[in-house]
N, C-alpha and C positions, 0 to 999 in steps of 0.2 A: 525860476522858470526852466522846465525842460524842454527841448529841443523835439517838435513835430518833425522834422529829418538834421539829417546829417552828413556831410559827404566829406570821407577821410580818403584820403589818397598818398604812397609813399612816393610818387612819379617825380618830386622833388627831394632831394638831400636833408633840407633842413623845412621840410614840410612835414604834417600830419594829416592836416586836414585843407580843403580847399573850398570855395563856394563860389558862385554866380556874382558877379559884380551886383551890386544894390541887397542880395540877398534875401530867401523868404520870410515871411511872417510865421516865427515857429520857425524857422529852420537854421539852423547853422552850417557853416565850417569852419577849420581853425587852421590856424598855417604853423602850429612848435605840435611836436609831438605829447610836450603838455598838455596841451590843448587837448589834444586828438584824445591822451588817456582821461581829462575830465570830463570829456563828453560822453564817453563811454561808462565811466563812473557814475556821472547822473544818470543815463540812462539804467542801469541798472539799481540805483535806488528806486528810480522810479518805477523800476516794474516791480520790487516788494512791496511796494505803496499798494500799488494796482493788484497784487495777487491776497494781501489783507481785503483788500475792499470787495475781490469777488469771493473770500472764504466767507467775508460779513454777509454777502448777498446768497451765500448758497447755491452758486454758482462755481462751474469748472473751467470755464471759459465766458471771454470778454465780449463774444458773439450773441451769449446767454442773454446777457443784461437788456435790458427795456432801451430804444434806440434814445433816449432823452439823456441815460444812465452812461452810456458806454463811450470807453476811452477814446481819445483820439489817437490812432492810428499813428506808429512814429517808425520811420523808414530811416534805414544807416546803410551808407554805402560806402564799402572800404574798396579802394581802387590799389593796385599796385601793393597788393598786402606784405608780398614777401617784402619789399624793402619797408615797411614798416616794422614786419618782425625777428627777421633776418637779424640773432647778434652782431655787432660792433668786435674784432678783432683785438683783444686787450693785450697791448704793445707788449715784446717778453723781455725781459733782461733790465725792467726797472722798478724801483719801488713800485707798491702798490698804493701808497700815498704820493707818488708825484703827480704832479695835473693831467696829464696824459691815459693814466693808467687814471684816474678817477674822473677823467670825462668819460671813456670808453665806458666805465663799468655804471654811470648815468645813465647813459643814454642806451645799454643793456635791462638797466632797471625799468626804464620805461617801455620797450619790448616787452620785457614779460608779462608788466601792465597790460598791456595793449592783447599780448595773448591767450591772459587768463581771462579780461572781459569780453573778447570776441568769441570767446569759446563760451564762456557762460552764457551770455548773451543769445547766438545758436539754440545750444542746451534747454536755456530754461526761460524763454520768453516769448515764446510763441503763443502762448495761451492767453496772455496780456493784452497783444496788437502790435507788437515790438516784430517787425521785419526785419532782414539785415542783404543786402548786396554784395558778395563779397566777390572781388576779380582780382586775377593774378594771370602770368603769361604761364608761369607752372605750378605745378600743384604736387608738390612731392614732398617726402621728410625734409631732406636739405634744403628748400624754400619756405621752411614754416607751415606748412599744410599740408600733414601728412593725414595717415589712414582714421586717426582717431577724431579730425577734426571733417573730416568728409563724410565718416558716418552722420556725421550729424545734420546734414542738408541735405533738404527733399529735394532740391530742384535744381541743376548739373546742365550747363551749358557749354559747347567748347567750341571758341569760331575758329574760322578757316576750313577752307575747302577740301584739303587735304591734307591734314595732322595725322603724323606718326601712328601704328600702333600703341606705342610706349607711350603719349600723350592721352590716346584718346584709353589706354586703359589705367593708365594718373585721374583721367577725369571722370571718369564713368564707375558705378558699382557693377554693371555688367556690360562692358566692352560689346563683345558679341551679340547683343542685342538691341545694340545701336545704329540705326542704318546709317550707309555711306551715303557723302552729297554725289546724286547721280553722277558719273562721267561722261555726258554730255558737257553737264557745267562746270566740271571741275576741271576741264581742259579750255573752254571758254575762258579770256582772261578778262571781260567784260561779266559776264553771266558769274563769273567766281566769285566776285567781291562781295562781301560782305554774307556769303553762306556759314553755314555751320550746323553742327546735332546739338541736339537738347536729349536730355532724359528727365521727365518731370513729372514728379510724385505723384501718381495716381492715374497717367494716361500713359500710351504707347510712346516710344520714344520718337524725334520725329526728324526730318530738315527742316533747315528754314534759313529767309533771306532777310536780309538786313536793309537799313538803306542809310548815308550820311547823313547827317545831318550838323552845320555848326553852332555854338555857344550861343550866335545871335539869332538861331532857328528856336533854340529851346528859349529863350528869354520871350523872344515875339509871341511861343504860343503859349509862356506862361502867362503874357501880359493878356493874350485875348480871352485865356478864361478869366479874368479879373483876380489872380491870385499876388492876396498883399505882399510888398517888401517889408524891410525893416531897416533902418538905419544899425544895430546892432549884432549883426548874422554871427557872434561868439562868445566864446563864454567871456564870462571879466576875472579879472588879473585876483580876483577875493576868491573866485570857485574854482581856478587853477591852482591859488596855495592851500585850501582846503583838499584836493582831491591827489593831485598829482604829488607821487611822491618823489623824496629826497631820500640821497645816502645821509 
């Protein structure tokens, strides 16, 4: 089975991925960054499955297909990305065979995992129904998301009321044509929260306002659209040793 969504997050140490208590039907997270790279793994088999199946139909897109015919939709959200791909520091001054020096260069192996299938992923699966979410606090070469992985997404959002230039030209493909959140609200310390720009593919760039919401706000309005759990929200320990790799 593959995962109708997915929610990876590095906001813990020894996390990858993270989910909703009870977890969706179709949906995963996983908590080792094993995890995190088989998810992404399957999902990218999954979308060569899905890109045969629309080459069979004559078709260039998964929109194309007769609505009885067409995929479901599968949404991946990477939170906190840099500390997912951010190397690991490989201690200097000792073997490269002692355990120290061969965790680090592990759990480097699994970064790269994680940054060649999130960049493929971007890349080449939009045409499928493969979305992806990706948030970071920065967005720059030294945090894993430099210029080459930003060309690749249409839609560029940066919150806060007042971010840097340098931030908001990390974030933006054109800076300068991103409006500022007015300075009425950005001096409001009620009216500020939760603002920010967007720049998103295909329309003017824009503001916009946010609003909180907690973990048991999204579960209540998951429950009120009747959208099923699953007692199983991760991969099993059989498609982590098939996918994730070992030195």
């Amino acid at each position: 089975m593959v995962p109708a969504g997915a929610v990876c997050s590095g906001a813990k140490a020894d996390a990858g991925c993270v989910t909703l208590e009870g977890g969706l039907s179709g949906g995963w997270g996983c908590d080792t960054p094993e995890a995190a790279v088989t998810v992404l793994g399957m999902i990218l088999s999954e979308g060569r499955r899905r890109a045969k199946e629309l080459a069979a139909a004559g078709v260039v897109n998964w929109l194309e297909l007769s609505p009885e015919k067409r995929f479901r939709p599968i949404l991946l959200v990477v939170d906190e990305a840099s500390s997912l791909l951010l190397p690991d520091r490989v201690p200097a001054g000792i073997p490269k065979d002692h355990p120290l020096a061969v965790e680090a260069a592990q759990a480097n192996l699994l970064k790269a995992a994680l940054a060649s299938s999130i960049n493929r992923i971007i890349a080449e699966l939009r045409f499928v129904g493969v979305r992806m979410l990706l948030a970071s606090q920065v967005t720059n070469n030294s945090t894993g998301i430099g210029p080459s992985l930003k060309s690749k997404i249409g839609h560029k959002i940066l919150q806060g009321a007042n971010p840097s230039r340098t931030a908001r030209s990390q974030a933006f493909s054109d800076e300068s044509a991103v409006p500022l959140v007015p300075a009425n609200v950005r001096t409001d310390p009620d009216a500020a929260k939760g603002t920010g720009v967007a720049e998103l593919e295909g329309s003017e760039p824009v503001v916009y306002k946010a609003y909180f919401a907690t973990t048991t706000d999204y579960v209540d309005a998951l429950d009120r659209l009747g959208v099923p759990t699953t007692e199983a929200p991760a991969p099993t320990a059989e498609q982590i040793a098939r996918h994730s790799p070992v030195l």
